[in-house]
mmCIF file of the N, C-alpha and C atoms, coordinates in Angstrom:
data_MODEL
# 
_entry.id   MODEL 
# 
loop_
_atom_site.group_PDB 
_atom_site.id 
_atom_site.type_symbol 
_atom_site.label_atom_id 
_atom_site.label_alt_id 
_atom_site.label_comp_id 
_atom_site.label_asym_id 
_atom_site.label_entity_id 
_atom_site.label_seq_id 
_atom_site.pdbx_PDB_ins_code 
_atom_site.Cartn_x 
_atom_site.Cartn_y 
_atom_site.Cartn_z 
_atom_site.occupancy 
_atom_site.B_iso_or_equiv 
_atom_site.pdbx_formal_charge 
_atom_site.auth_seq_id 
_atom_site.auth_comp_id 
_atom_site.auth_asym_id 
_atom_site.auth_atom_id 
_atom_site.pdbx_PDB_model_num 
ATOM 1   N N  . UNK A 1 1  ? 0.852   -1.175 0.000  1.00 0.00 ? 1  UNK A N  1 
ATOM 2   C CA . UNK A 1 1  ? 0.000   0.000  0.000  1.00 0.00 ? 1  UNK A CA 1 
ATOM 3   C C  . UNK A 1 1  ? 0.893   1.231  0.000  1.00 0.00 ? 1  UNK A C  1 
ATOM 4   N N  . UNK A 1 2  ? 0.636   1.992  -1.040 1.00 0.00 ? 2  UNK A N  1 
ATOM 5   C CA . UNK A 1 2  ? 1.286   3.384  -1.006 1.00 0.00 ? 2  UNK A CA 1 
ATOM 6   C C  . UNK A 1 2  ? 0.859   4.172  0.468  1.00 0.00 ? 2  UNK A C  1 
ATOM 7   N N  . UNK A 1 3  ? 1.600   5.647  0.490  1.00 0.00 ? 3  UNK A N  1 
ATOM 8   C CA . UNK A 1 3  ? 1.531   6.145  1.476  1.00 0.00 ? 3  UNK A CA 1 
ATOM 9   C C  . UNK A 1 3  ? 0.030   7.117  1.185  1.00 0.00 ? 3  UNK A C  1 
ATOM 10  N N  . UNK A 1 4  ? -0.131  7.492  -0.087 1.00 0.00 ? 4  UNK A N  1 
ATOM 11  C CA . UNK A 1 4  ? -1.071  8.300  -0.475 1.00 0.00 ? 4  UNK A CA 1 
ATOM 12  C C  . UNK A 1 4  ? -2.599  7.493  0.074  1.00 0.00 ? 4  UNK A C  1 
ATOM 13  N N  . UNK A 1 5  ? -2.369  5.777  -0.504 1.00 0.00 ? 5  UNK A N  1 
ATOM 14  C CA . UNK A 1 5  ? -3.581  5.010  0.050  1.00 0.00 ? 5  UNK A CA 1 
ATOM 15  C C  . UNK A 1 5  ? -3.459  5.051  1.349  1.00 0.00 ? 5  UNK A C  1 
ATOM 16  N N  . UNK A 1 6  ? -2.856  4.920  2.210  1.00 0.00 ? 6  UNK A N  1 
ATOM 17  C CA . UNK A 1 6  ? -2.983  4.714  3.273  1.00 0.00 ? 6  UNK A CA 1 
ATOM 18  C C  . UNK A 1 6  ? -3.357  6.091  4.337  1.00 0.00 ? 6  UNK A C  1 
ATOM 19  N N  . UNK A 1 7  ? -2.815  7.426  3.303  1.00 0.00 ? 7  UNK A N  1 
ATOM 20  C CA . UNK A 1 7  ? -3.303  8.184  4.769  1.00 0.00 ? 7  UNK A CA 1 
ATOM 21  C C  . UNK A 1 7  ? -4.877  8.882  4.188  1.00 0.00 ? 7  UNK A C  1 
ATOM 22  N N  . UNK A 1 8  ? -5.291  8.041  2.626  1.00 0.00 ? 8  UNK A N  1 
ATOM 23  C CA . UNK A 1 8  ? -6.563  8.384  2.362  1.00 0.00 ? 8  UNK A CA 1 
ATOM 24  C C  . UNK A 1 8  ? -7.594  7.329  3.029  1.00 0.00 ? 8  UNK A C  1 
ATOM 25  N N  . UNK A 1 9  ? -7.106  6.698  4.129  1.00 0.00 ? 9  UNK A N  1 
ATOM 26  C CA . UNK A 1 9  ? -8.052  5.898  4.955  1.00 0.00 ? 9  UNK A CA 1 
ATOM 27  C C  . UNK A 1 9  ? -8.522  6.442  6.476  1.00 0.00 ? 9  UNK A C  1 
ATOM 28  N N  . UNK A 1 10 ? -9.378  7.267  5.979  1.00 0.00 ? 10 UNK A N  1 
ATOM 29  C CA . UNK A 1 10 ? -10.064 8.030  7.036  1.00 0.00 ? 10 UNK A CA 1 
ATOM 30  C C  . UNK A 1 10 ? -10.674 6.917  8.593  1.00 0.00 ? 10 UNK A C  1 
ATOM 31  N N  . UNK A 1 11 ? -10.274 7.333  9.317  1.00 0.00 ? 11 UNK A N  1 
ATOM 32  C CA . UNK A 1 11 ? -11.173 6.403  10.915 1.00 0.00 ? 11 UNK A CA 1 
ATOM 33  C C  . UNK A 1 11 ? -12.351 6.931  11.385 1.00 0.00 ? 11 UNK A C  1 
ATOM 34  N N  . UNK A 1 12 ? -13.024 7.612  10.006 1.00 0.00 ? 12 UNK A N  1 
ATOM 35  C CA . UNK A 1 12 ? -14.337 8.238  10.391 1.00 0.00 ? 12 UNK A CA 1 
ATOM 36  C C  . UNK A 1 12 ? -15.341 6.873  10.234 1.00 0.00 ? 12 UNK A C  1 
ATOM 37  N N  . UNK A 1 13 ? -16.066 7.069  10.920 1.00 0.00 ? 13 UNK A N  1 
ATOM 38  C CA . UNK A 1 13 ? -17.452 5.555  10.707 1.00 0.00 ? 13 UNK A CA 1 
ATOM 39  C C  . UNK A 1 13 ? -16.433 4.372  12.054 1.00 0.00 ? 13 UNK A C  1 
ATOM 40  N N  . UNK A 1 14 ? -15.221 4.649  11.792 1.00 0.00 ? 14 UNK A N  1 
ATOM 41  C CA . UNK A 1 14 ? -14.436 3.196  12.654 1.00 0.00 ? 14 UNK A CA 1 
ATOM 42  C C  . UNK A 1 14 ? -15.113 3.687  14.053 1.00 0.00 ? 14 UNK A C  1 
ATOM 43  N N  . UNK A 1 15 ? -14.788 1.884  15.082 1.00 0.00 ? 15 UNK A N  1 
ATOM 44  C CA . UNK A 1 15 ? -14.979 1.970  16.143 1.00 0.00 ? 15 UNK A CA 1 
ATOM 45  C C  . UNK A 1 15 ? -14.031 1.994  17.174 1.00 0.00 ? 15 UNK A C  1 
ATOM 46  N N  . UNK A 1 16 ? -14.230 2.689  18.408 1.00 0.00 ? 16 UNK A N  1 
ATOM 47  C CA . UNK A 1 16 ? -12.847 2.723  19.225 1.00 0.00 ? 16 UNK A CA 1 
ATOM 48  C C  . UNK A 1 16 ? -13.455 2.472  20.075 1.00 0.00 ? 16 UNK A C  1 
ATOM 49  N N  . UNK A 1 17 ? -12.341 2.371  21.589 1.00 0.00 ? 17 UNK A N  1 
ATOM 50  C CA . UNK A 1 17 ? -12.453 1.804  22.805 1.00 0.00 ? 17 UNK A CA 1 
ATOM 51  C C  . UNK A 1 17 ? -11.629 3.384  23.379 1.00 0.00 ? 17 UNK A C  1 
ATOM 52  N N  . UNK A 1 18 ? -12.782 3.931  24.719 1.00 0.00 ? 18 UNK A N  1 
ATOM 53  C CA . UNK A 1 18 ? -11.631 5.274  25.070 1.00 0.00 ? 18 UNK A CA 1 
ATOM 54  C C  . UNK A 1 18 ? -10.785 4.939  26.407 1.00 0.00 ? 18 UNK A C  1 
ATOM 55  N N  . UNK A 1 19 ? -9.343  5.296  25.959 1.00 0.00 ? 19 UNK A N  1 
ATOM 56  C CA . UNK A 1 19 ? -8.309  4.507  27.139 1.00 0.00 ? 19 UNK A CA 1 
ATOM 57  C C  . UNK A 1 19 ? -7.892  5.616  27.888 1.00 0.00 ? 19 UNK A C  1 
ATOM 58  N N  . UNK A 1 20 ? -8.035  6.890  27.099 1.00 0.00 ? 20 UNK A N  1 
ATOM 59  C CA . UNK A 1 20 ? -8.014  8.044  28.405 1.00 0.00 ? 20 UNK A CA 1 
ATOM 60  C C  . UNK A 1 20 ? -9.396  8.664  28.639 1.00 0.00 ? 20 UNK A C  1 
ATOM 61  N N  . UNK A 1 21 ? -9.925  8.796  29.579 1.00 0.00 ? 21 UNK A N  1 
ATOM 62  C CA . UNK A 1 21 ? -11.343 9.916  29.630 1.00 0.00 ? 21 UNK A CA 1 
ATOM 63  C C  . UNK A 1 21 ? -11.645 11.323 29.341 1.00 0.00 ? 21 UNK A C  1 
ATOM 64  N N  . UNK A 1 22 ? -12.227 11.368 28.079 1.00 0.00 ? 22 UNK A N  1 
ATOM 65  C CA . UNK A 1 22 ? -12.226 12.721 27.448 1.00 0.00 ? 22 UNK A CA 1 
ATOM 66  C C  . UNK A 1 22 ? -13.559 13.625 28.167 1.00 0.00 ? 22 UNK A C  1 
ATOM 67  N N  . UNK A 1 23 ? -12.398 15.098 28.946 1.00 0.00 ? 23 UNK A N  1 
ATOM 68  C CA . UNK A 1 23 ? -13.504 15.748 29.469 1.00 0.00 ? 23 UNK A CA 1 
ATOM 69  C C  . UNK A 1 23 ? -14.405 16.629 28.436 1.00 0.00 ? 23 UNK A C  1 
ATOM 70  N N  . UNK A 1 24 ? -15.276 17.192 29.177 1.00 0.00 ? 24 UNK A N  1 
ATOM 71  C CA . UNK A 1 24 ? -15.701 18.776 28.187 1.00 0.00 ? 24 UNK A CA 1 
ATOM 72  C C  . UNK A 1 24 ? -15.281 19.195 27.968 1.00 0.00 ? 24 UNK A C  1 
ATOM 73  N N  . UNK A 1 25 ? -13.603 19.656 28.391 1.00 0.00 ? 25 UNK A N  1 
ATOM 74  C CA . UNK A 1 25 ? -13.204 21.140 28.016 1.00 0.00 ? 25 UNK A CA 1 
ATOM 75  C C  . UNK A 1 25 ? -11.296 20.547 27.535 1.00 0.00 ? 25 UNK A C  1 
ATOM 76  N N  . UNK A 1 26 ? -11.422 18.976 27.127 1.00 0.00 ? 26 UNK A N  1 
ATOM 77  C CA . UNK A 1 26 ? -10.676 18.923 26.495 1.00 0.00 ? 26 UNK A CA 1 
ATOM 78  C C  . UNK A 1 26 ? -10.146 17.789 25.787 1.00 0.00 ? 26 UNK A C  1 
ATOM 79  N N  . UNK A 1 27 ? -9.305  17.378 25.478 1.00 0.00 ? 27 UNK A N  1 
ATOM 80  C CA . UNK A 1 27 ? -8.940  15.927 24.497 1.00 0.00 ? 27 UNK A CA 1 
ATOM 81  C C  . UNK A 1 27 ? -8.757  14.732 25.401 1.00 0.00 ? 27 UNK A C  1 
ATOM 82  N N  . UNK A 1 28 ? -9.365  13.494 25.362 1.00 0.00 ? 28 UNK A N  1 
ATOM 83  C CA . UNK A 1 28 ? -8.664  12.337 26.121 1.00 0.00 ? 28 UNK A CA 1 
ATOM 84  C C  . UNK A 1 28 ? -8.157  11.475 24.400 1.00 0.00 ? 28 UNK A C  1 
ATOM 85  N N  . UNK A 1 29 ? -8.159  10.139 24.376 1.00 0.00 ? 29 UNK A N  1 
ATOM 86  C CA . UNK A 1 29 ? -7.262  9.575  23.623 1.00 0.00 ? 29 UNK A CA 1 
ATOM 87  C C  . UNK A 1 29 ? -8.925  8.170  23.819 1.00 0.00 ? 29 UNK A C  1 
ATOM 88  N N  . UNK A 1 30 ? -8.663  7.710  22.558 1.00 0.00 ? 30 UNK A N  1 
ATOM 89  C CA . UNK A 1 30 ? -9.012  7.065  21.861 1.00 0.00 ? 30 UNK A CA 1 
ATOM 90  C C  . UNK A 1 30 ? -8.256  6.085  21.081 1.00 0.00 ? 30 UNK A C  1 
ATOM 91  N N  . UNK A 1 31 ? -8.886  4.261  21.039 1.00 0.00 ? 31 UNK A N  1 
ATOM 92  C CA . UNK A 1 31 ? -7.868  3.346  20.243 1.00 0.00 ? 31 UNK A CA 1 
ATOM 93  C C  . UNK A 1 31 ? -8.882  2.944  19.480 1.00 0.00 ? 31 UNK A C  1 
ATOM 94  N N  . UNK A 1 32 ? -8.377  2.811  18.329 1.00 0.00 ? 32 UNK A N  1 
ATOM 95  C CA . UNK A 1 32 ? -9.431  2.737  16.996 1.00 0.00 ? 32 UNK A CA 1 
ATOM 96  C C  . UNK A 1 32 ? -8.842  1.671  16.531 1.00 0.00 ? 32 UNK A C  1 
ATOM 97  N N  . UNK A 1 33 ? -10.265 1.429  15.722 1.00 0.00 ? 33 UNK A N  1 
ATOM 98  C CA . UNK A 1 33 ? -9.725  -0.302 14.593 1.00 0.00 ? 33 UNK A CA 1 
ATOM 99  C C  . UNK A 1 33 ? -9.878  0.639  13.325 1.00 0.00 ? 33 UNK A C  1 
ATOM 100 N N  . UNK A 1 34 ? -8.224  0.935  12.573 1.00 0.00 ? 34 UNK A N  1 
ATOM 101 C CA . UNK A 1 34 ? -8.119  1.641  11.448 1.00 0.00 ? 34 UNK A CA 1 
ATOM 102 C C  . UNK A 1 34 ? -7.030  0.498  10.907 1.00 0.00 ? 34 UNK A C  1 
ATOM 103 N N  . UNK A 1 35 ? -7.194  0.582  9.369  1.00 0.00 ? 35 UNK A N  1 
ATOM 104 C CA . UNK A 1 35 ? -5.560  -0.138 8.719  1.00 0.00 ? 35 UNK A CA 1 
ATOM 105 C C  . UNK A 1 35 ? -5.295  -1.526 9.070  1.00 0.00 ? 35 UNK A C  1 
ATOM 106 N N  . UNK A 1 36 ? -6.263  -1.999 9.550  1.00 0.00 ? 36 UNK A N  1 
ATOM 107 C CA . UNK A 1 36 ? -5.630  -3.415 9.751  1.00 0.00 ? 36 UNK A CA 1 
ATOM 108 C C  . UNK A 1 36 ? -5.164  -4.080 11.273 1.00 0.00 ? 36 UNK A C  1 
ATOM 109 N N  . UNK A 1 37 ? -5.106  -2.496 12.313 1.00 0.00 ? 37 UNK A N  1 
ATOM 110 C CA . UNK A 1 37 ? -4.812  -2.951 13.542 1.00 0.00 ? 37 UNK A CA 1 
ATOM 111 C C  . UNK A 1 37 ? -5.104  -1.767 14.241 1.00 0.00 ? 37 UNK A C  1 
ATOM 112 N N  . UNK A 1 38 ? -4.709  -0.971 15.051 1.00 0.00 ? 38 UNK A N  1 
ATOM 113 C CA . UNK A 1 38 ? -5.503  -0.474 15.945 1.00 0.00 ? 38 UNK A CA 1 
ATOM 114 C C  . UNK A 1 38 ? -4.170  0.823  16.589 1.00 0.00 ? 38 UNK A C  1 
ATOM 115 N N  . UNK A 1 39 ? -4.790  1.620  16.212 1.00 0.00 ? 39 UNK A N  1 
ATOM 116 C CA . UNK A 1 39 ? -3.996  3.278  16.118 1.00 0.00 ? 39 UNK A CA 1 
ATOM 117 C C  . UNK A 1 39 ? -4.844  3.856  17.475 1.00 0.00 ? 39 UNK A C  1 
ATOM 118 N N  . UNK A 1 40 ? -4.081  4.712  18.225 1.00 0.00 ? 40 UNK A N  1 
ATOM 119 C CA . UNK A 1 40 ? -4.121  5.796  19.079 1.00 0.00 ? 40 UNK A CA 1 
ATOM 120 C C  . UNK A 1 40 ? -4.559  7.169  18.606 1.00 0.00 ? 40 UNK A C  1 
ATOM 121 N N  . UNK A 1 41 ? -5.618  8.375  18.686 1.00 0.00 ? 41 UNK A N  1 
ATOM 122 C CA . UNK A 1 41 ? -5.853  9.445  18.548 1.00 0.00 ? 41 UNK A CA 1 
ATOM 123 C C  . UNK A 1 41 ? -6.082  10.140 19.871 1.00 0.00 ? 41 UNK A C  1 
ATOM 124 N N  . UNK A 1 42 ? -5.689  11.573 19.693 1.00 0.00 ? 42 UNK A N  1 
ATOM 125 C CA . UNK A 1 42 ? -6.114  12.654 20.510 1.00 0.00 ? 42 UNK A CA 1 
ATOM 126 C C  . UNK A 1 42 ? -7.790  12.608 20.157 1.00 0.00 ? 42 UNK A C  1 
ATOM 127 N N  . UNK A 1 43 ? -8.676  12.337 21.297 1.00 0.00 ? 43 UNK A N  1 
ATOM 128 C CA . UNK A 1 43 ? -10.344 12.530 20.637 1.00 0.00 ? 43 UNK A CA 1 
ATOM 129 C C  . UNK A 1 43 ? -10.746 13.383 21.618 1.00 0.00 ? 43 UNK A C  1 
ATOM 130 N N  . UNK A 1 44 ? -11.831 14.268 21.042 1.00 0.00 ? 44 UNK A N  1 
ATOM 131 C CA . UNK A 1 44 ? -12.582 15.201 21.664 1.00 0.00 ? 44 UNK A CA 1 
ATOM 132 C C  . UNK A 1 44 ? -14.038 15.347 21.510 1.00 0.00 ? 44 UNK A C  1 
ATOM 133 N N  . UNK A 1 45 ? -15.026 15.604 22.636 1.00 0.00 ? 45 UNK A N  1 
ATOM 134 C CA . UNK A 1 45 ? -16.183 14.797 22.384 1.00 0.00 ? 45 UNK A CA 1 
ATOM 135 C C  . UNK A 1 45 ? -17.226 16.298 22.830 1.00 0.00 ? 45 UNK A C  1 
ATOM 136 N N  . UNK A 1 46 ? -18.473 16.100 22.485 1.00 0.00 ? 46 UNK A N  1 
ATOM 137 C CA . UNK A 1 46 ? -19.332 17.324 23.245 1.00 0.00 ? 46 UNK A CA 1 
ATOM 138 C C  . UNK A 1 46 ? -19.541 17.238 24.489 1.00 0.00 ? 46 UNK A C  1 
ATOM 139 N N  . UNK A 1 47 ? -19.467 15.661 25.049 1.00 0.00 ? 47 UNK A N  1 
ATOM 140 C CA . UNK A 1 47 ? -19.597 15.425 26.666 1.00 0.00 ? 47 UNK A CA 1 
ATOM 141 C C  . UNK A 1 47 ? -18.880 14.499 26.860 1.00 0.00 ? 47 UNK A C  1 
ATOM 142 N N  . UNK A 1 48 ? -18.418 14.665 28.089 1.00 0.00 ? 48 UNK A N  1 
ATOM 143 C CA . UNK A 1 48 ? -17.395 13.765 28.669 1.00 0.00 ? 48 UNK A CA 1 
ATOM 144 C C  . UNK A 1 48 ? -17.539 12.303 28.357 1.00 0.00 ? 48 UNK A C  1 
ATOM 145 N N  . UNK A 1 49 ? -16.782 11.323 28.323 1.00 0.00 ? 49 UNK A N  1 
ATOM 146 C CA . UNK A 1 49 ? -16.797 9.902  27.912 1.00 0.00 ? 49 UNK A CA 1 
ATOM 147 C C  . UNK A 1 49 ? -15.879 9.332  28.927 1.00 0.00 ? 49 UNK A C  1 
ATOM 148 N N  . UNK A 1 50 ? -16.008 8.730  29.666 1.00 0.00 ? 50 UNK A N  1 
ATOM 149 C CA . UNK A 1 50 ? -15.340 7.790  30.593 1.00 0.00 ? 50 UNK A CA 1 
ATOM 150 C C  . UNK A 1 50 ? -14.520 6.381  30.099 1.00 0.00 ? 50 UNK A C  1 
ATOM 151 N N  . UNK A 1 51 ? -13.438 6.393  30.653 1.00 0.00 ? 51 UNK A N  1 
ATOM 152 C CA . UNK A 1 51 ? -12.396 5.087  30.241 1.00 0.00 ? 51 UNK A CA 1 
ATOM 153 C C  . UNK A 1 51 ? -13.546 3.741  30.229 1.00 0.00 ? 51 UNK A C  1 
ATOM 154 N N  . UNK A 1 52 ? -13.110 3.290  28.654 1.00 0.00 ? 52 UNK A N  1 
ATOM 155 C CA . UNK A 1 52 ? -12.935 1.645  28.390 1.00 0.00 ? 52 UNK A CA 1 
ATOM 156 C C  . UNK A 1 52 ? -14.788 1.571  27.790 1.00 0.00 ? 52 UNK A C  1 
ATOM 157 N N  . UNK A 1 53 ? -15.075 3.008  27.610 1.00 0.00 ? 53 UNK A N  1 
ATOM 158 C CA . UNK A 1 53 ? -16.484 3.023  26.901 1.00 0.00 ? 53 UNK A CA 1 
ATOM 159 C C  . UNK A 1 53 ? -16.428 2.654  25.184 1.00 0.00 ? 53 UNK A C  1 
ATOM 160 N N  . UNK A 1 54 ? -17.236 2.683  24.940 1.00 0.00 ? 54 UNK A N  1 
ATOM 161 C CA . UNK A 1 54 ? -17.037 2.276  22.981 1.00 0.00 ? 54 UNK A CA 1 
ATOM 162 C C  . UNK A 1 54 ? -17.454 3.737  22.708 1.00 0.00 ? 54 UNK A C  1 
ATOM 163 N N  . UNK A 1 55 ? -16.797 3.978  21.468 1.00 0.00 ? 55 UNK A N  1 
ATOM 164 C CA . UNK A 1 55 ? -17.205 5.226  20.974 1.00 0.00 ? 55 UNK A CA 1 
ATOM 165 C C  . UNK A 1 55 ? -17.075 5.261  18.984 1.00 0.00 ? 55 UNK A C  1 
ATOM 166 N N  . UNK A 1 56 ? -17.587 6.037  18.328 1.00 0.00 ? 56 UNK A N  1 
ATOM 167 C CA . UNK A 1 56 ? -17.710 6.277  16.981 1.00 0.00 ? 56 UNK A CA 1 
ATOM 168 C C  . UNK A 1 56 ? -17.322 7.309  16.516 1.00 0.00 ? 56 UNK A C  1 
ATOM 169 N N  . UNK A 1 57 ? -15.978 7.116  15.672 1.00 0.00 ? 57 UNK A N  1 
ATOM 170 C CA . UNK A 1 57 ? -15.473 8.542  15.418 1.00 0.00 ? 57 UNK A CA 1 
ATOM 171 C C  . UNK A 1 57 ? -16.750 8.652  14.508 1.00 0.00 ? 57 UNK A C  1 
ATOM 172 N N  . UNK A 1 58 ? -16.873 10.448 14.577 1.00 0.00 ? 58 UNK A N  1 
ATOM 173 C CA . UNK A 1 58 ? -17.348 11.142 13.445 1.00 0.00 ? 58 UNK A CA 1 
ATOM 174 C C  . UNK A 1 58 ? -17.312 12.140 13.013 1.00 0.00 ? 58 UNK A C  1 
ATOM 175 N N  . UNK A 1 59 ? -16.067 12.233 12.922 1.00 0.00 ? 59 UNK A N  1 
ATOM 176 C CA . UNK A 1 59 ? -15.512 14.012 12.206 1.00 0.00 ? 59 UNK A CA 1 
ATOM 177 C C  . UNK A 1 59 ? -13.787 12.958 12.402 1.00 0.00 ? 59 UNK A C  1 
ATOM 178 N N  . UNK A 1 60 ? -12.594 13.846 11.239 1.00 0.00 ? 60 UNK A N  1 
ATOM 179 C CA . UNK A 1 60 ? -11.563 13.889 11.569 1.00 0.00 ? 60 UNK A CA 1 
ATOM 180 C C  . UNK A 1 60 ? -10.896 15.089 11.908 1.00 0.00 ? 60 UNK A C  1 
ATOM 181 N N  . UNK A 1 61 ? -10.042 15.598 12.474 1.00 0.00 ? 61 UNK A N  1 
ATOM 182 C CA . UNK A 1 61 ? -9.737  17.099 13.030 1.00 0.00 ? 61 UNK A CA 1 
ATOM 183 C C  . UNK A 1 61 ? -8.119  17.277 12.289 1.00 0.00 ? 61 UNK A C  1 
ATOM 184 N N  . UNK A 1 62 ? -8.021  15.872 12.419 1.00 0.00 ? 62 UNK A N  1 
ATOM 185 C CA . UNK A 1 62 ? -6.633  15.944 11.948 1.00 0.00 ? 62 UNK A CA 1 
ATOM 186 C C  . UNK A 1 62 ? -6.082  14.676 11.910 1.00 0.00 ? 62 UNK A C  1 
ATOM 187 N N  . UNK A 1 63 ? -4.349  14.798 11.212 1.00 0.00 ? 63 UNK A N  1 
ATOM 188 C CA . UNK A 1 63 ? -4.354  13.276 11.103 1.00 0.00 ? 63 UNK A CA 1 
ATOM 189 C C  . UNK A 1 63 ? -4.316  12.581 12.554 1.00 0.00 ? 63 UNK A C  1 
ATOM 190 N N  . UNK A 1 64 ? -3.607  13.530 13.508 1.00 0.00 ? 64 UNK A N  1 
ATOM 191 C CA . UNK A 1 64 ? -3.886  12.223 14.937 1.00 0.00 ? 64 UNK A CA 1 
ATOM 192 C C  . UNK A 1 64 ? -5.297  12.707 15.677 1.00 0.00 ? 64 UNK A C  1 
ATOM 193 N N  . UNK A 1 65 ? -6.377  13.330 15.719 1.00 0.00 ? 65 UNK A N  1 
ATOM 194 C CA . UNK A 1 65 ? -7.238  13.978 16.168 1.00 0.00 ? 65 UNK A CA 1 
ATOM 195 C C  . UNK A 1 65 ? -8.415  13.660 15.599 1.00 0.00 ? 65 UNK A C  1 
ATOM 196 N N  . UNK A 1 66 ? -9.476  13.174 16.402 1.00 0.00 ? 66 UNK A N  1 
ATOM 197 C CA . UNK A 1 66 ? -10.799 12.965 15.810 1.00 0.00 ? 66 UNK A CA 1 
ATOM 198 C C  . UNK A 1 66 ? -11.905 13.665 17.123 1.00 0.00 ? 66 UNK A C  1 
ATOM 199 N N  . UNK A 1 67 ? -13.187 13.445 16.688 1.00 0.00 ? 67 UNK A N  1 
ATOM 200 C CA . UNK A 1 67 ? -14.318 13.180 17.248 1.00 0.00 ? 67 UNK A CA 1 
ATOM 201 C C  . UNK A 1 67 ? -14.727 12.722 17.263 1.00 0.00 ? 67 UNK A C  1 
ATOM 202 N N  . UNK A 1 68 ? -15.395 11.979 18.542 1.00 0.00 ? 68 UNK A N  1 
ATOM 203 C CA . UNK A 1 68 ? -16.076 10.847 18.624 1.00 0.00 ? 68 UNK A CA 1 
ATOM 204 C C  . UNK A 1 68 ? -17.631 11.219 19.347 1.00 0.00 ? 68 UNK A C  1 
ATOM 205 N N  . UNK A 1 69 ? -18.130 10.067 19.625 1.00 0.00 ? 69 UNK A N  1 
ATOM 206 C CA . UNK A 1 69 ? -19.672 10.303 20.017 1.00 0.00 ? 69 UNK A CA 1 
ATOM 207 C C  . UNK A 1 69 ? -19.715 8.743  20.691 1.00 0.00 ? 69 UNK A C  1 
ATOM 208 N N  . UNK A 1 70 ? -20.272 8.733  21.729 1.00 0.00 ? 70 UNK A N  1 
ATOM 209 C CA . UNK A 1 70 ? -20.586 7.325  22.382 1.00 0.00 ? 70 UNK A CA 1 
ATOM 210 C C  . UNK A 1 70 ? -21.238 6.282  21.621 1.00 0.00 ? 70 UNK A C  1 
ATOM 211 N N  . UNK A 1 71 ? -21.037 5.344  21.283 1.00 0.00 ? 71 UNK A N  1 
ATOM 212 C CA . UNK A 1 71 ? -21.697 3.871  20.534 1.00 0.00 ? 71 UNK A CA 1 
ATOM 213 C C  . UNK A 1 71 ? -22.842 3.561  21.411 1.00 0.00 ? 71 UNK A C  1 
ATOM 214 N N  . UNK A 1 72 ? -23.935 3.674  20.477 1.00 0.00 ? 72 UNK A N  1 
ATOM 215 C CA . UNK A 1 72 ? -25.161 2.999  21.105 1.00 0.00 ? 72 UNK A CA 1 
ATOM 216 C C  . UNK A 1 72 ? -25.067 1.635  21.762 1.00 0.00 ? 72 UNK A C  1 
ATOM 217 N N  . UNK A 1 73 ? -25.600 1.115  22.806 1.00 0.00 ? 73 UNK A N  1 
ATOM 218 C CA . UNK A 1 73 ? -25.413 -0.313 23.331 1.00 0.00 ? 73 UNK A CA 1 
ATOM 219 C C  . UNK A 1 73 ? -26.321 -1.485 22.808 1.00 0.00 ? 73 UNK A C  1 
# 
């Protein structure tokens, strides 16, 4: 896989697990199933998300930076 394919593989729609707790008023970290195995982001959310919850990126902010939103149960 070229580098061009690979950083045109957005982790928007992917699912993550959050391993730091992202407050309101700022970034926790997020591990996503992107590429084949499972990448680390800075994520930032509208409300707080507590460690080891599932979450759905949906926005990218940047290449290490997303938004996420809690996964329905």
């Amino acid at each position: 896989m070229s580098v061009a394919e690979e950083s045109s593989q957005s982790p928007v729609g992917a699912l993550g697990r959050v391993t730091v707790p992202i407050p309101s008023d700022g970034p926790g970290e997020v591990l996503v199933a992107v590429r084949g195995g499972s990448e680390a982001y800075a994520a930032w959310a509208d409300h707080p998300i507590g460690r080891n919850l599932r979450v759905i990126v949906v926005e990218s902010i940047s290449a290490r930076s997303v938004m996420v939103e809690p996964f329905p149960s």
